[in-house]
C-alpha positions as CSV (number, residue, x, y, z in Angstrom):
1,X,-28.0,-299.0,9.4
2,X,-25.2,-299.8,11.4
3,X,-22.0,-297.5,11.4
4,X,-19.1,-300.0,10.8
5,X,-16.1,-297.0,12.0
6,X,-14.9,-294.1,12.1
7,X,-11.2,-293.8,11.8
8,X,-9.0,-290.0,12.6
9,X,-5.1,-291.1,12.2
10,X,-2.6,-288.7,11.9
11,X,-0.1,-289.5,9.1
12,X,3.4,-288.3,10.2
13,X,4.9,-288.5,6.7
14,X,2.3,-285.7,5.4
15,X,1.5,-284.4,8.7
16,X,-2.5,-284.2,7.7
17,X,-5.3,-286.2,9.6
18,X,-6.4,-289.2,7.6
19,X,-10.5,-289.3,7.3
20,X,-12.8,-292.3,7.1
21,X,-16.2,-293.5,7.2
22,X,-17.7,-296.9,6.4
23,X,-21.4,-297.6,6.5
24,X,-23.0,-301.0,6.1
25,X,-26.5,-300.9,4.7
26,X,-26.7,-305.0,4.1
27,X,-29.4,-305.0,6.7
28,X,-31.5,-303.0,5.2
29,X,-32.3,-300.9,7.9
30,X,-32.2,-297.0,6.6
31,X,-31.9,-294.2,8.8
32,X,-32.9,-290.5,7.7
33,X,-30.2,-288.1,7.9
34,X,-29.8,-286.1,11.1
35,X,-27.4,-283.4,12.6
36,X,-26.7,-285.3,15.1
37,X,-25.5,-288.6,13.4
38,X,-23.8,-286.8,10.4
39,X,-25.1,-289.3,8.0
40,X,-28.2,-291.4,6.4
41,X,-31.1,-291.2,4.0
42,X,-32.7,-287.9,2.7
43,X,-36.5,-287.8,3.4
44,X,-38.9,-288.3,0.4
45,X,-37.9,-291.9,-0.7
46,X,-39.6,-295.0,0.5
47,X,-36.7,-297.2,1.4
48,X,-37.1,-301.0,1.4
49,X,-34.8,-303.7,3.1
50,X,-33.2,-306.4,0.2
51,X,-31.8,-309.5,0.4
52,X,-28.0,-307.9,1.6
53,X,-28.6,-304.4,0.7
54,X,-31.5,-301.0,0.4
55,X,-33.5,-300.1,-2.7
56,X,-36.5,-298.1,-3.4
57,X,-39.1,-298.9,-5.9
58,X,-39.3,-295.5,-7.3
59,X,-35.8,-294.1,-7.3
60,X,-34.2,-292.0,-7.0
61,X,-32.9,-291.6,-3.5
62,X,-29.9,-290.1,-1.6
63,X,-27.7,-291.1,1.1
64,X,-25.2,-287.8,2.7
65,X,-22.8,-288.0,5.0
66,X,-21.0,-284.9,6.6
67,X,-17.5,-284.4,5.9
68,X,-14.8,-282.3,7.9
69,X,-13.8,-280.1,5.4
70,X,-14.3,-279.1,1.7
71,X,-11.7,-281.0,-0.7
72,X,-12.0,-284.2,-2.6
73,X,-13.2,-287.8,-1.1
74,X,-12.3,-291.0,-2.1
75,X,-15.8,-293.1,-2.2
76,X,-16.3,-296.6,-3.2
77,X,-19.4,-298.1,-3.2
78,X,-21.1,-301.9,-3.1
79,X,-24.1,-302.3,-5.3
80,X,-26.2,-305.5,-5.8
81,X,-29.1,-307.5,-4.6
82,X,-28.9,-311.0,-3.3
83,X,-31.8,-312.0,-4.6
84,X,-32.7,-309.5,-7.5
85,X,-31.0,-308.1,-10.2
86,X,-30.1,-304.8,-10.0
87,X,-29.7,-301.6,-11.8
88,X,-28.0,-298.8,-10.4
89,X,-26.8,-295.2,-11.8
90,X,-25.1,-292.7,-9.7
91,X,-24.8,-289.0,-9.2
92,X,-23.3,-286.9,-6.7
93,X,-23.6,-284.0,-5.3
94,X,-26.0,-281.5,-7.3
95,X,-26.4,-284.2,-9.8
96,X,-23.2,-284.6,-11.4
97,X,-22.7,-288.3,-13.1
98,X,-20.4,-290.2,-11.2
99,X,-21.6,-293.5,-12.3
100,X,-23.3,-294.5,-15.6
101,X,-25.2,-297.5,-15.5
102,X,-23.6,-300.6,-13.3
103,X,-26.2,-303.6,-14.0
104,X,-25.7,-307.1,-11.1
105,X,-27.3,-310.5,-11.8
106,X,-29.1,-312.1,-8.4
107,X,-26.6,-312.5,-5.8
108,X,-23.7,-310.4,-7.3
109,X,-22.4,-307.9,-5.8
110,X,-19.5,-305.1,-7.3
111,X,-17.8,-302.4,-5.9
112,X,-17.1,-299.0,-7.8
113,X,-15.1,-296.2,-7.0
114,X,-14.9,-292.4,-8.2
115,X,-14.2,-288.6,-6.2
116,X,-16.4,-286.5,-5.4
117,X,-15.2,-282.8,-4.5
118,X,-16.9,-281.1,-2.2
119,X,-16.9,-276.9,-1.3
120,X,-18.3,-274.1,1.1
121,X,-18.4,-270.5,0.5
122,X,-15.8,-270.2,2.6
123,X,-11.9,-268.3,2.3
124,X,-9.4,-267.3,4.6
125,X,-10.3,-264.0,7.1
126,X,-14.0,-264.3,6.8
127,X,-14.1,-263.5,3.5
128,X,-16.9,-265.9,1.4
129,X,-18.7,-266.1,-2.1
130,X,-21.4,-264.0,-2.8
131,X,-24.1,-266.7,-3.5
132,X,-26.4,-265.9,-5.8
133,X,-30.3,-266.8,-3.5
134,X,-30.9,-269.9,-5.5
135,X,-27.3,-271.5,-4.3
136,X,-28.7,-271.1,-1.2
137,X,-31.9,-273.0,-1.6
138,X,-32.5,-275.3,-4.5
139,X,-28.9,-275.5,-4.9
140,X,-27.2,-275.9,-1.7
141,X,-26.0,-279.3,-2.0
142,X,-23.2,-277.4,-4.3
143,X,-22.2,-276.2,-1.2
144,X,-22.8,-277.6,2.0
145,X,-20.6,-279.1,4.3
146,X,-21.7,-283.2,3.1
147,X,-21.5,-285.6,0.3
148,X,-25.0,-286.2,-1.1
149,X,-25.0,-289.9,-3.4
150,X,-27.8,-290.0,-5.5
151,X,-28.7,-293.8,-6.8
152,X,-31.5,-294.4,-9.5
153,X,-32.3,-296.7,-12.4
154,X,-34.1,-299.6,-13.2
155,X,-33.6,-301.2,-10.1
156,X,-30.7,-299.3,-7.9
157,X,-29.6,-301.4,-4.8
158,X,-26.5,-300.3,-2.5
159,X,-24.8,-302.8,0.3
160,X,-22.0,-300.9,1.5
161,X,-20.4,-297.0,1.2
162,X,-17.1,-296.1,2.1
163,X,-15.9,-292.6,2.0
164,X,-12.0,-291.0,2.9
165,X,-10.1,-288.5,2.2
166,X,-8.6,-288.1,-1.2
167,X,-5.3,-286.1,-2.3
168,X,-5.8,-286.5,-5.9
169,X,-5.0,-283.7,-8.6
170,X,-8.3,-281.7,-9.5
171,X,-9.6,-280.3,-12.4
172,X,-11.6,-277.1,-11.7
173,X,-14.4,-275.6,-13.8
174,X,-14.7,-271.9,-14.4
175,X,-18.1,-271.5,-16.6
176,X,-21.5,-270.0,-16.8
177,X,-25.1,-271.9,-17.3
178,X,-23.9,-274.1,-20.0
179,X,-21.1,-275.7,-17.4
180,X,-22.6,-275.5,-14.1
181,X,-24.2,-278.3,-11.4
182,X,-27.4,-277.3,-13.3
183,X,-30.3,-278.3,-9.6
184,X,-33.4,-279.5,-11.7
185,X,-34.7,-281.3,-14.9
186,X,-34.9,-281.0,-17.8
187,X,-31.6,-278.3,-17.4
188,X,-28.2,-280.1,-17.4
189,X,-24.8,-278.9,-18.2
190,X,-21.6,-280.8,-19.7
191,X,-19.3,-280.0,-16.5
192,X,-22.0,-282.1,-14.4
193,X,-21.3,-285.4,-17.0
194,X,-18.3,-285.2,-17.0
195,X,-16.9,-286.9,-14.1
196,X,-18.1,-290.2,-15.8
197,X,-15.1,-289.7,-18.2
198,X,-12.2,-290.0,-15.6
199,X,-10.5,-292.7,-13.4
200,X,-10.7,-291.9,-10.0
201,X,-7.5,-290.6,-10.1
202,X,-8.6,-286.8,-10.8
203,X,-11.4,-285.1,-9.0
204,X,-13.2,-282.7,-11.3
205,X,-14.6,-279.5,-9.2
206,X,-17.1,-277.4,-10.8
207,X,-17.0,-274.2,-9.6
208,X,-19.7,-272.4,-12.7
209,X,-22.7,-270.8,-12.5
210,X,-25.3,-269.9,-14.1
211,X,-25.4,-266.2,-15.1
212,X,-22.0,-265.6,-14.9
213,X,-19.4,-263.3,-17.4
214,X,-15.6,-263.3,-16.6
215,X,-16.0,-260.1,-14.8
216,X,-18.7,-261.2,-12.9
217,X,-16.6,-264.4,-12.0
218,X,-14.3,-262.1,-10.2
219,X,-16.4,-259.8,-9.1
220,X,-18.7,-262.7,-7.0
221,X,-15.8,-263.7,-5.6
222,X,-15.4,-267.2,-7.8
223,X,-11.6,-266.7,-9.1
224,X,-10.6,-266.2,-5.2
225,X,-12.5,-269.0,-4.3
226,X,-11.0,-271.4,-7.0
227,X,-7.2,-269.5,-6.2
228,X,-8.0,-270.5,-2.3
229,X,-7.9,-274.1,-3.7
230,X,-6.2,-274.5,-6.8
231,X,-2.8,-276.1,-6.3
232,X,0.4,-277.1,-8.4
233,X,-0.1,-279.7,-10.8
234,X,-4.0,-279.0,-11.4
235,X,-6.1,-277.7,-14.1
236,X,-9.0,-274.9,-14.6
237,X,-11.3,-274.7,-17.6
238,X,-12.6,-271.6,-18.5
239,X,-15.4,-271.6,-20.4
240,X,-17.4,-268.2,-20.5
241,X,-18.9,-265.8,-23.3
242,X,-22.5,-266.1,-23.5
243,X,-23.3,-263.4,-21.0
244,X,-20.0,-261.7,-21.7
245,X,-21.4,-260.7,-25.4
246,X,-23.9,-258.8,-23.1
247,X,-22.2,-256.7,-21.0
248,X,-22.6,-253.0,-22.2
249,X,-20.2,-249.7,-21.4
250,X,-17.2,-247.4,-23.4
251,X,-14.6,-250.0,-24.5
252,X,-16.8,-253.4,-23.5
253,X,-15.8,-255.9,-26.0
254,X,-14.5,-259.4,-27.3
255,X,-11.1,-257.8,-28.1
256,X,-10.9,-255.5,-25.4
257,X,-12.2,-256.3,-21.8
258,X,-13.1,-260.1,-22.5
259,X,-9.7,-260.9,-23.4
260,X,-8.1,-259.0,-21.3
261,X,-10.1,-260.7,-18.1
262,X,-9.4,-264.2,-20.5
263,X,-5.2,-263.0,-19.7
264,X,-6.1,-262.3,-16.0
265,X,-7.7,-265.7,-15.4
266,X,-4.7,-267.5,-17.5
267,X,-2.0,-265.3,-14.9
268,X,-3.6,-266.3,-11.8
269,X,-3.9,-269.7,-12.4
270,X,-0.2,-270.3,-14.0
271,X,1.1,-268.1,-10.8
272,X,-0.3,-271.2,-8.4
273,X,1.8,-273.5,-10.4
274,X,-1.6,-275.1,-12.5
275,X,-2.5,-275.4,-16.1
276,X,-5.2,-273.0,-17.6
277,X,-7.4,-275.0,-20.6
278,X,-9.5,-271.9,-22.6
279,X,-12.9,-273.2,-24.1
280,X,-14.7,-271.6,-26.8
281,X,-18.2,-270.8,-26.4
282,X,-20.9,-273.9,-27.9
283,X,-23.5,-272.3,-30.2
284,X,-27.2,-271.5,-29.6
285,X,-29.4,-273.7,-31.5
286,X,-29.4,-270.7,-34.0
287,X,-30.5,-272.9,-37.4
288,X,-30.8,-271.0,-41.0
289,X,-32.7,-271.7,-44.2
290,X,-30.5,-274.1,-45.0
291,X,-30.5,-276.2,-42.0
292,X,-27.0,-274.9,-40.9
293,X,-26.0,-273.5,-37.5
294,X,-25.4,-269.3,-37.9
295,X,-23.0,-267.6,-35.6
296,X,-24.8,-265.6,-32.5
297,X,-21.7,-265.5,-30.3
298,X,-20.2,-262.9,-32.2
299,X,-16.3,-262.2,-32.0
300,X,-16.4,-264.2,-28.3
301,X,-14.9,-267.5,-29.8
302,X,-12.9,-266.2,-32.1
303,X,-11.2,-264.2,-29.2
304,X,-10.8,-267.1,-26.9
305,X,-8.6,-269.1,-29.8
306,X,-6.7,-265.4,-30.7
307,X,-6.0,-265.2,-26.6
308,X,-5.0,-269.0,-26.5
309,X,-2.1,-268.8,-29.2
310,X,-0.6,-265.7,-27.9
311,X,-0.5,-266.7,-24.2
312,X,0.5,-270.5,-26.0
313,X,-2.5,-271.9,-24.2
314,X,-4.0,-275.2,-25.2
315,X,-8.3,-273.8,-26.7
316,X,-10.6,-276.7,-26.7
317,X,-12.5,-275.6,-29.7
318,X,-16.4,-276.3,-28.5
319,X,-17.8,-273.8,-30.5
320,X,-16.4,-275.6,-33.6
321,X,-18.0,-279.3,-32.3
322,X,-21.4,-278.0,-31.2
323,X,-21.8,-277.2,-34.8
324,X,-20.9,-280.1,-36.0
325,X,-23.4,-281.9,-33.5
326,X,-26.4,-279.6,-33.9
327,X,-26.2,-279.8,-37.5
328,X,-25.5,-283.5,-37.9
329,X,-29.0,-283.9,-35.6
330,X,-30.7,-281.4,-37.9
331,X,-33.3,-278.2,-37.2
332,X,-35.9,-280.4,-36.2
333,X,-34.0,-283.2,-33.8
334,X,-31.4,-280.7,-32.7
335,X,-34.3,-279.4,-30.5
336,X,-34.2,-282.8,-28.3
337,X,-30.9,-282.2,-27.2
338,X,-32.1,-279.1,-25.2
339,X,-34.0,-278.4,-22.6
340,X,-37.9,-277.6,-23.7
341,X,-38.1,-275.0,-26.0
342,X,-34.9,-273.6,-25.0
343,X,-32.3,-272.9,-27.8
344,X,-29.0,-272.1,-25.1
345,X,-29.3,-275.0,-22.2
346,X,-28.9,-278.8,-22.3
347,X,-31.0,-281.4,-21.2
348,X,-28.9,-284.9,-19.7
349,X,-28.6,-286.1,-24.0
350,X,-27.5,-282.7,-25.0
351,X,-25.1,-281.8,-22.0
352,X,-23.9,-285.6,-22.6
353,X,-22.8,-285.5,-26.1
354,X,-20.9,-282.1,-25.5
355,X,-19.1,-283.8,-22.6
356,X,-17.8,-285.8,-24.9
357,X,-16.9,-282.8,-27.3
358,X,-14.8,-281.8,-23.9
359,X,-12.9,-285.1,-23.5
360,X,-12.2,-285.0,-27.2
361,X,-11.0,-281.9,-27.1
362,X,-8.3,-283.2,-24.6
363,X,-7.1,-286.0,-26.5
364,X,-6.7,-284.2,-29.5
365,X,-5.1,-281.0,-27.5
366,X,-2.9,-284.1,-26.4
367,X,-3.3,-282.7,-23.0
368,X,-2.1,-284.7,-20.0
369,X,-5.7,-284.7,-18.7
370,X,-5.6,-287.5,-21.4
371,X,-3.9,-290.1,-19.0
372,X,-6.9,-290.0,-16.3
373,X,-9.9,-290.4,-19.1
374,X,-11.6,-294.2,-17.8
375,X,-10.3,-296.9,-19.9
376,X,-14.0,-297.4,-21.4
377,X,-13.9,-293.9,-22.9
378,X,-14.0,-294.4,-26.8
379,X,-13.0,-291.5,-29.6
380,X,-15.8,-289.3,-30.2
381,X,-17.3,-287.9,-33.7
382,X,-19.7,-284.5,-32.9
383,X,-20.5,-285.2,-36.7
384,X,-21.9,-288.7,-35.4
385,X,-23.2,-288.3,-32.2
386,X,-24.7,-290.8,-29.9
387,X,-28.5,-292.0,-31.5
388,X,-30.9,-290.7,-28.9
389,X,-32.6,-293.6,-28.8
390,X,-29.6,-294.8,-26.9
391,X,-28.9,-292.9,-24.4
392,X,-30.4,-294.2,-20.9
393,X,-29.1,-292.3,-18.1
394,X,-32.4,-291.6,-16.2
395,X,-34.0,-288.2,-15.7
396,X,-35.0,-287.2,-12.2
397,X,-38.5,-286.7,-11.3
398,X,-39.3,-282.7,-12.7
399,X,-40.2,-280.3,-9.1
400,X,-40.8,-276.6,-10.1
401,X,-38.5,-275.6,-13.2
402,X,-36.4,-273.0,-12.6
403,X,-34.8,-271.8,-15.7
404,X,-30.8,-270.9,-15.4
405,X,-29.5,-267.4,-15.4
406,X,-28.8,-266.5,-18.8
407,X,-29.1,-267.3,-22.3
């Protein structure tokens, strides 16, 4: 691997340091990530030298590269063979699609660019996150100081990677299990999809977790964190419930203390100058006799829609679509959109088709998120979702399941 440059200029205009790094992989030679170096492979892949470029027979593998500070980076990539034809699908991060499926005949090569946003615990005066242990371990690449790339398919190849700097708006995410970088198969959430959906013109930054209640948000830190960052002109879902419906005390309730966190979230948003998007709660695969989809949330959704017409903020109604799309699957195909034999959390189908319940939701909120959805981004039906036998973004090999906080 040969590293092509590394450029620091200052621009006077702005008065911010410009960032850059370019790496040339056409020779095939791959280097494992060090310290030291700041960039290259992640161990556990068998890399292998093609004709202009690095593959591996049995994706997937990663490339990271340290970054000097948390924000959002510009990346572009060069994928193709110049002998073979390729197949390449690419995630970021702690798996969050980036990249769908970009297919090269022998001797093509194409470029593609999206953001990736990056994060530490970090705030100002020392003050961090409280991490739960598992975003310290299987899930630190949500928050460690580099951009991990992630390439598989069929047949992924990469030539070149650049990466800089980005001031782009951002869309933040403020959500439990259901919206989180979900680390491990066969658990996947809508906020890690979509990034697919958007131009690289708007960075999406997912801040949920799993386990998480509006209180609880607050109380780990997670609104500071997101406040620290959040800036004029950008956006925050907030899509929480299904561990706020079981909190317990005197006066705990979708009415009281859930909407009235719902109104604190919406203040400290619009005081930074950004847009606040509420979301309603998706159902549980919760199926009756009848092969219709019964209501375990409760009051929680209807509470989020109340709470979005008096403080006249756009609701993207996902408890109303996820109905349409478990019950247009059926009791007994319903089950392959979720993770096995869980009836709350997504596998990559699932978490997929609700993604697109999100983007819909925009275009029909008439948002002005609509003007960054990618130009290949068709109108969606949760009545008619996508056939399984369809869908092809690959799985990642399954380590040791560790099933997400909540239900």
């Amino acid at each position: 691997m040969k590293l092509l440059f590394t450029v620091f200029t200052v621009t006077l205009l702005a008065s911010v340091a410009a960032w850059g790094q370019k790496f040339d992989l056409s020779s095939g030679k791959a280097e494992s990530y060090s310290a030291e170096r700041g960039y290259g492979f992640e161990e556990g892949a068998t890399l292998k030298p093609g004709s202009g470029s690095v593959f591996c027979e049995k994706a997937p593998f990663y490339f990271s590269v340290r970054v000097p500070d948390e924000g959002n980076y510009r990346v572009t990539v060069t994928l193709g063979d110049g002998e073979a034809a390729t197949v390449t699908t690419i995630k970021a991060e702690l798996r969050r699609l980036m990249v769908e499926k970009v297919e090269t005949r022998p001797g093509e090569f194409v470029r593609r660019t999206f953001l990736v946003n990056t994060r530490t615990p970090k705030m100002a005066d020392g003050v961090e996150v409280r991490l739960k242990d598992r975003e310290k371990t299987s899930e630190a690449w949500a928050w460690d100081e580099r951009i991990t790339l992630e390439f598989s398919n069929a047949h992924p190849a990469v030539s070149a990677i650049e990466i800089e700097k980005a001031e782009v708006p951002t869309l933040y995410i403020a959500g439990d299990s259901t919206s989180t970088d979900q680390g491990r198969e066969p658990f996947n959430s809508w906020g890690q999809m979509l990034p697919r959906f958007f131009r690289p013109e708007l960075a999406v930054a997912n801040h949920g977790e799993s386990g998480e209640s509006l209180r609880s948000f607050v109380g780990e830190r997670r609104l500071a964190k997101v406040m620290s960052v959040i800036k004029a002109g950008d956006w925050l879902l907030i899509r929480m419930g299904h561990n706020d419906q079981k909190e317990k005390g005197e006066g705990v309730g979708a009415f009281t203390t859930y909407r009235e966190s719902l109104k604190q979230f919406i203040a400290e948003v619009r005081e930074k100058g950004a847009t606040p998007v509420l979301v309603t709660p998706m159902h549980r695969m919760t199926f009756d006799a009848e092969g219709k989809i019964t209501n375990s949330l409760g009051d929680y959704p209807e509470a989020v829609r109340q709470t979005g017409a008096e403080e006249k903020v756009a609701v993207i109604d996902l408890h109303a679509m996820s109905k349409l799309f478990y019950e247009a699957l059926g009791p007994k195909e319903a089950a392959k959109a979720f993770a096995d034999g869980d009836t709350t959390h997504h596998n990559n189908y699932g978490s997929y088709q609700l993604a697109k319940c999100i983007v819909q939701g925009i275009r029909d909120g008439k948002l002005e998120l609509a003007k960054y959805l990618a130009e290949d981004v068709a109108a969606f039906d949760p009545a008619h979702p996508d056939p399984l036998s369809q869908f092809a973004i690959p799985a990642e090999p399954r380590g040791t399941v560790q099933k997400p906080y909540g239900q």
